[in-house]
N, C-alpha and C positions, 0 to 999 in steps of 0.2 A: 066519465071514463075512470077506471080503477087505475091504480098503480102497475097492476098486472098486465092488465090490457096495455097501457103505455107502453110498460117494457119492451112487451113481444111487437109493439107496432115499432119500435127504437131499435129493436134487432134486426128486421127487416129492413129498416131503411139503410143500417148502417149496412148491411152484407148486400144490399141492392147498390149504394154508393161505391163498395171495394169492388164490386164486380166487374173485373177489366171490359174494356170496349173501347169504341171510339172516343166517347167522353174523357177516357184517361189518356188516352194518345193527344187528344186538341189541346185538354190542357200541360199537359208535358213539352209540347211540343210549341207553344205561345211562352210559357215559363223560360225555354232554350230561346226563344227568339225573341224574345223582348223584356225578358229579366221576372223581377217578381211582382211589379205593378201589371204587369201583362198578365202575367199566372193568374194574379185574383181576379183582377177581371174578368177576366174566362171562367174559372171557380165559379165565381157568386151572379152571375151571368147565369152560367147553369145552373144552378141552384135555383134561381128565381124561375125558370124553366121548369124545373120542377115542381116548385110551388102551385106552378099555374093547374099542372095534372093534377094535384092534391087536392086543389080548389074544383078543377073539374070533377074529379073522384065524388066527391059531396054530391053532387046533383046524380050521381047512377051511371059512372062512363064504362063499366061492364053493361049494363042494358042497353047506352046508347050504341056500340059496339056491337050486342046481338042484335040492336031491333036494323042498325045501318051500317050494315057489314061491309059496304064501300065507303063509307068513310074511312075504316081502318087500314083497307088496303091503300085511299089516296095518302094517307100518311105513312102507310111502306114502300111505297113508292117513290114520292117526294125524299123521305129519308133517303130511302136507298142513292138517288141521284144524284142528292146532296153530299154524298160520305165518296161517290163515286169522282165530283167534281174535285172535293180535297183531296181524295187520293190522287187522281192525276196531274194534279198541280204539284204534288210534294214528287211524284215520280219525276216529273218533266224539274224539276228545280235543279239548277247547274252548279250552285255553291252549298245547297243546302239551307233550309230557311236559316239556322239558326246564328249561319255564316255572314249571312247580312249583316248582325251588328261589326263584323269587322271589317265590312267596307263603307261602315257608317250611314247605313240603311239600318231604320229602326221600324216597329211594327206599333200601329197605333194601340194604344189602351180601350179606344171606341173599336177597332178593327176585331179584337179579342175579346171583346164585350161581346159581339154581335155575333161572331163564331159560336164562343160557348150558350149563349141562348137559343142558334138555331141548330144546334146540335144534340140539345135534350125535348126542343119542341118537335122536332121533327123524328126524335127517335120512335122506332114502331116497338124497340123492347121495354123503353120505358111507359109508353103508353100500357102496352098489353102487361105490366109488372102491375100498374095500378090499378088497371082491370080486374085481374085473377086475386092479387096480392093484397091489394090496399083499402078497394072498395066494401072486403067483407067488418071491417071495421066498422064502418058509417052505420053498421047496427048496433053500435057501444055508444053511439055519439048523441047527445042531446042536445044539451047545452051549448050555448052560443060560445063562450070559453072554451070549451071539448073540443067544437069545432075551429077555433083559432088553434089548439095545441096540436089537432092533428094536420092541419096543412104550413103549422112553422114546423114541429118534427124533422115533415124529411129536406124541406128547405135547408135547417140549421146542421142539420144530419152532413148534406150533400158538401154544404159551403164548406166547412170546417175539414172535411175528408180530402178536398182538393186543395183547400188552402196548408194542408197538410202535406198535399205532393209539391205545393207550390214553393211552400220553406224548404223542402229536403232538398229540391233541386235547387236552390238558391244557395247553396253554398261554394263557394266561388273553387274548390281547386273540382269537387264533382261537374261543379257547372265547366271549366277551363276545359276537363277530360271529353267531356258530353261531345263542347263545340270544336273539338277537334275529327271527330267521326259524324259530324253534323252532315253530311252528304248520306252516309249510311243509313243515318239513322232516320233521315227523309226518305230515300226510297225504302225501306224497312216499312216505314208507320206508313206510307203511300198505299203500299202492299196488301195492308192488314186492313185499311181503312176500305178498297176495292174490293178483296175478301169477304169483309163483314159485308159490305153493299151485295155482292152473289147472293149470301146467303140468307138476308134478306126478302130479295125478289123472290129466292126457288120457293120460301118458307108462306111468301105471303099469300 
């Protein structure tokens, strides 16, 4: 793989990484409610979620998507109902998750691990990003190196961009501000998290 070809695959992951969604709501929102052990967890959690599509990508997961067109849809679906269950729980929340630490209810770091993993395996736009996006690469790729740099890429890519939202909210008078409108800001992210799930289903 050239230098070039890297580049443009590093530009991709990283504008596929900032590209808001539900993955930046999960993680913002485990960072608010269980500090910044939680945040990474979730971070690199997803990220490894990512890996695994990167690692899929190599075997042809745009062909496997054309040739088993319901596969794609059981994974917008499942997505969708997934994004659908968090969003109802963060709607139904009485104090606001992030409000728990001050009633000394904390949120697991396994709790937040398992969130952000099934929130990028189960994404149908992360899927269909590697699809369209990612798989035209694997005609650059030869080498068994080539193929390790391109499925740590968007891995290291992903980790680093959330562990990046995961310091900024970790600073304690942003953080103090946040879990003050912590109610808000759960049905807000409940909202958008049921939103994205609509839209979703209509798309898939």
């Amino acid at each position: 793989m050239t230098l070039t070809i890297w580049l443009s695959l590093l530009t991709i992951c990283l504008l596929g990484a900032m590209s808001p969604g539900p993955s930046l709501v999960m993680v913002t929102k485990h960072s608010l409610a269980g500090g910044k052990a939680n945040g990474l967890a979730a971070a690199w959690a997803h990220a490894f979620g990512i890996g695994v599509y990167a690692f899929i990508s190599m075997v042809g997961l745009a062909v496997i998507f054309h040739q088993l067109p319901w596969l794609y849809q059981i994974i917008s679906y499942a997505g969708a109902a997934y994004l659908i269950y968090l969003g109802v729980n963060a709607i139904r929340s009485k104090g606001g998750i992030a409000a728990k630490l001050e009633a000394g209810q904390t949120m697991s770091v396994w709790q937040s691990a398992k969130e952000g993993l099934l929130i990028s395996l189960l994404s149908p736009k992360i899927a269909l990003f590697f699809a369209a996006l990612f798989s035209p690469f694997v005609a650059s790729v030869h080498s068994i190196d080539d193929k390790m740099l391109m499925v740590m890429t968007p891995f290291i890519i992903d980790g680093l961009w959330y562990t990046l939202i995961t310091l900024m909210l970790s600073n304690q008078r942003l953080l103090n501000g946040l879990r003050k409108k912590a109610v808000l800001i759960d049905r807000l992210s409940g909202l958008i998290l049921v939103a994205l799930a609509g839209k979703i289903i209509l798309s898939a």
